[in-house]
N, C-alpha and C positions, 0 to 999 in steps of 0.2 A: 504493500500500500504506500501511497504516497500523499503526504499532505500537502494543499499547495492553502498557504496562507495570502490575502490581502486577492481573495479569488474573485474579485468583482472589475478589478481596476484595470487600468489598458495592459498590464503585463499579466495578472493572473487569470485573466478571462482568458487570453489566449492560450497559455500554459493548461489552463485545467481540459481546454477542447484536446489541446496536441496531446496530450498525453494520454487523454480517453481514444481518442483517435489509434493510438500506437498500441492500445489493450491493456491498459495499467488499471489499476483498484487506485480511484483516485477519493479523496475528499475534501472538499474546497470551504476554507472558512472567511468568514468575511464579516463584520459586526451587523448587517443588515443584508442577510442572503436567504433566497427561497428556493427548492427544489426548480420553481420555473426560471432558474438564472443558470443552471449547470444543464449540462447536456446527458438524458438519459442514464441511466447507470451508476451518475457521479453523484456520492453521498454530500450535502450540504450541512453543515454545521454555523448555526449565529454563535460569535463567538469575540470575543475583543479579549486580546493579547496582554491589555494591560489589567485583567481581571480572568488568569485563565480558567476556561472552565472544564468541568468532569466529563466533558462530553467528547473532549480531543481525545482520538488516541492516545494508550498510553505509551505504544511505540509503533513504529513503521518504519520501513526503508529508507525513508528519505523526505526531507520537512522542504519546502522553499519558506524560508521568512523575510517577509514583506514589515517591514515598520514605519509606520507613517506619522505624519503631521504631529502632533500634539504627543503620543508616543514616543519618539525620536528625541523631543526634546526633553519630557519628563517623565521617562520612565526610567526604571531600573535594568537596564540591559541584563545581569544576572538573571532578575526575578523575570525576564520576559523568557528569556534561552532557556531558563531550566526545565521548564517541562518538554523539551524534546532533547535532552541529552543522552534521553535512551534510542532514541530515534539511529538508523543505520548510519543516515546523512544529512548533514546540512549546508544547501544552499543561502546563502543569506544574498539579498538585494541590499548594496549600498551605495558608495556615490565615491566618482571620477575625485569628489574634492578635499578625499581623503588624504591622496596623494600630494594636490593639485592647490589645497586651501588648506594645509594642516590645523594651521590658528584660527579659523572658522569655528563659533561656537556650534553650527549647524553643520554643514555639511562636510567639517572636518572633524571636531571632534566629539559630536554627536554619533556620527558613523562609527570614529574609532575605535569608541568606547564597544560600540555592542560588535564592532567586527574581532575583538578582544574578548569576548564572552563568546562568541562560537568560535574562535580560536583554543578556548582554555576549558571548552566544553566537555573534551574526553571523547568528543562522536569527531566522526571525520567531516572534513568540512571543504566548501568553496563559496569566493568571497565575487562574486560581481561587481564590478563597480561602471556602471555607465556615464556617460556626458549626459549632454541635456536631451530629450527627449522631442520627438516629431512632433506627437500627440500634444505637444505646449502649445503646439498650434489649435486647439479644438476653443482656448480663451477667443479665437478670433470669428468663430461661427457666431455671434450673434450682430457684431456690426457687419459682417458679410453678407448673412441674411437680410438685414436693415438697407443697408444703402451702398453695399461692395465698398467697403471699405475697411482698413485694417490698418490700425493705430498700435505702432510698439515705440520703445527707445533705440537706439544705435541704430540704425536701420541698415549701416555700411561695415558692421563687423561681422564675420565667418566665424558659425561653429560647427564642426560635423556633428549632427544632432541624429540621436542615433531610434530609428524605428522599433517601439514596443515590441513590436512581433517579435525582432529578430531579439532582443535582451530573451524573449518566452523561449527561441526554440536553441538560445546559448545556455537557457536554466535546463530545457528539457534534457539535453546532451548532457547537463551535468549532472544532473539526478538521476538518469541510468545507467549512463555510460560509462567504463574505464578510464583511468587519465586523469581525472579532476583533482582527486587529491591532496590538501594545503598548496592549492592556487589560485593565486587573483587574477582576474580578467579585465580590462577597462575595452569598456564598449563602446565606440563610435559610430556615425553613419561613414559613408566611403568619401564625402568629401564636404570643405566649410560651404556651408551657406550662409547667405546673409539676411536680414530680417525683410531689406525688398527681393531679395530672392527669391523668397520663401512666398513673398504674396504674390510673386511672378506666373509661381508652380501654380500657385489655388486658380489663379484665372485661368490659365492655359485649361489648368482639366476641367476646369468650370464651363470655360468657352468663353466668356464674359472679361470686361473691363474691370480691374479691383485697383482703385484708389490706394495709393500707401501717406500716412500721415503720420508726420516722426513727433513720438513724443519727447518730453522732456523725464528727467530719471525720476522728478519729485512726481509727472503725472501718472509712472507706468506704478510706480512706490501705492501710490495710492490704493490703484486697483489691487494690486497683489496682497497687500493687508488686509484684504476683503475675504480669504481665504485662508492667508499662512502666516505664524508668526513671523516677527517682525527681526530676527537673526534671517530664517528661511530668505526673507523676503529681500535682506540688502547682500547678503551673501550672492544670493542669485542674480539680484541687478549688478555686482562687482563681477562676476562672470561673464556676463554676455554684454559688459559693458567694456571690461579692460581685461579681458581672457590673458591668462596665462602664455606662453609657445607651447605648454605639453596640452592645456585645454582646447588650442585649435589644431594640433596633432592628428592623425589620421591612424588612427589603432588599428593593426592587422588581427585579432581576437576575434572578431566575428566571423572575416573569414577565413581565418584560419579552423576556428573551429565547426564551423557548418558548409567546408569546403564547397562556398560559393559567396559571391562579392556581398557584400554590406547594404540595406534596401535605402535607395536615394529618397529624399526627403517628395520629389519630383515624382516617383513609384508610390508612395505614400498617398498623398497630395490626391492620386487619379483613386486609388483605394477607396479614400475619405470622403471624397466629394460629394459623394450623397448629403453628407452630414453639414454642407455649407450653402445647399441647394434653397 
């Protein structure tokens, strides 16, 4: 069996399908999941990490752990990991800016702290760490639907932003396959794009005109506190605003391990398009 935690979000919905797909005994937990969110077969558990409950497994082959938002920041990495230390494996999802931001109270050492608890877990482990994410693009489906339009900050800095799908089928590989063993992965797309690049992509597959409007840091700040705290929030605008050279880097990990290229933000973009329609 396999648990895949955080089974609702753009990486675990796709991870809980591939893996049901491949004939695994999957179970997908998520603090607000229902049998009609998992595909057939796959057992659904409501469950929040930071309150575990009796209803997890008490072991399986192999766990993905997903830690989010409010968790990340104020949890106890120990008391989150420990109930699956009996577990075969642990994949853990964490972030490029562990490397990349060490002195980040959020995506450096937030991450570090709990990539250190399934380090010292006693179960075998593999640590993902991705860049920033296609799917950041989905904040842009409402002024796209409104009036094709698409308002961010830098709108001329490149980062390889790396498609959900493909971080699901680098956890999949690592959750059944040989090889993964105490290693980290940093996952990128196959190449930098920039923020009008990216509204380039949505028209192209749209077919349509889409407006680009640069914001300022204080306006994009705004919106993103609307959702994430406020470390998450300026850590993230220091990234995509003054990226690192290893944050606009082009990581061979993805294909190296799903020996085929990295999915372009542009392949994404035609994917999604329904959802900006």
């Amino acid at each position: 069996m396999i648990v895949v935690t955080g089974a609702t979000g753009n990486v675990g919905r796709t991870l809980v399908r591939l893996l049901a797909e491949q004939g695994h005994e999957v179970t997908a937990v998520a603090r607000r999941i229902t049998p009609a969110d998992v595909p057939p077969g796959v057992r659904a558990v409501a469950a929040d990490l930071a309150q575990p409950s009796a209803d997890l497994p008490a072991t399986a082959d192999a766990v993905f752990l997903l830690v989010g938002g409010d968790l990340m920041m104020s949890g106890d990495p120990a008391v989150v990991v420990a109930p699956f230390a009996d577990y075969g494996r642990i994949v853990l999802l964490s972030s490029q800016g562990v490397v990349t931001r060490p002195d980040s109270l959020s995506h450096g050492r937030a991450f570090a702290a709990y990539e250190r608890a399934v380090m010292h877990s006693g179960t075998e482990w593999t640590v993902l760490r991705p860049g920033g994410f296609a799917s950041n693009a989905y904040a842009w489906v409402p002024s796209v639907k409104a009036n094709r339009t698409v308002a961010a900050p830098f709108g001329d800095v490149g980062l390889p932003v790396v498609d959900p799908d493909d971080i699901a089928a680098v956890a999949a590989a690592a959750l059944t396959g040989p090889g993964h063993a105490g290693t980290s992965y940093e996952l990128t797309g196959p190449a930098p794009t920039t923020p009008v690049q990216r509204a380039a992509a949505l028209a192209a597959a749209l077919g349509e005109e889409i407006a680009f409007v640069e914001q300022t840091r204080e306006e994009a700040r705004a919106q993103l506190l609307a959702f994430m705290p406020a470390p998450v929030a300026d850590t993230t605008l220091d990234i995509i605003g003054t990226p690192t050279p290893r944050e606009r880097t082009v990581s061979p990990d993805v294909e190296r391990i799903l020996g085929r290229p990295a999915t372009s933000f542009a392949d994404w973009a035609r994917r999604n398009a329904a959802a900006y329609a």
